[in-house]
N, C-alpha and C positions, 0 to 999 in steps of 0.2 A: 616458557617465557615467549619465545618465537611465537607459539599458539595466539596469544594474547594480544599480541601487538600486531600479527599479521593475519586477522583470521580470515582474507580472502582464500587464503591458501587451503582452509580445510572448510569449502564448502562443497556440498552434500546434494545432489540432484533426487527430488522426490516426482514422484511421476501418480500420485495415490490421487490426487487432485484432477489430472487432467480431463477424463471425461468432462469438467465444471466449463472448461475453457469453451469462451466463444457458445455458449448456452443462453445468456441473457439477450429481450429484444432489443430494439434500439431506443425503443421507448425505458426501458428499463436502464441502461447505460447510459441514458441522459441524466434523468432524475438521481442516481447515483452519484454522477459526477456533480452534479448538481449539490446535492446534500455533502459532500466532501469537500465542496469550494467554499461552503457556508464553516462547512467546523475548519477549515487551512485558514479563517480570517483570523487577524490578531487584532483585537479592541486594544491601542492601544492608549485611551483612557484607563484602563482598567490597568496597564504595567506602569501606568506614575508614580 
């Protein structure tokens, strides 16, 4: 139960990813940010 309601307690450090880190240009972490600001919008027309 504990598990469930406090699952900061059982988090899990993976390190399988890191090589990835800090690999994109800044050209490329723009437009990424960029496309992720576009899907974070909420229409909200469309939740009336």
């Amino acid at each position: 139960m504990e598990d469930a309601c406090c699952p900061q307690k059982n988090i899990q450090e993976h390190h399988d990813l890191d090589y990835l880190a800090g690999t994109w240009s800044e050209k490329e972490k723009k437009e990424f940010d960029s496309t992720l600001k576009k899907m974070r919008t909420i229409d909200m027309e469309m939740w009336k």
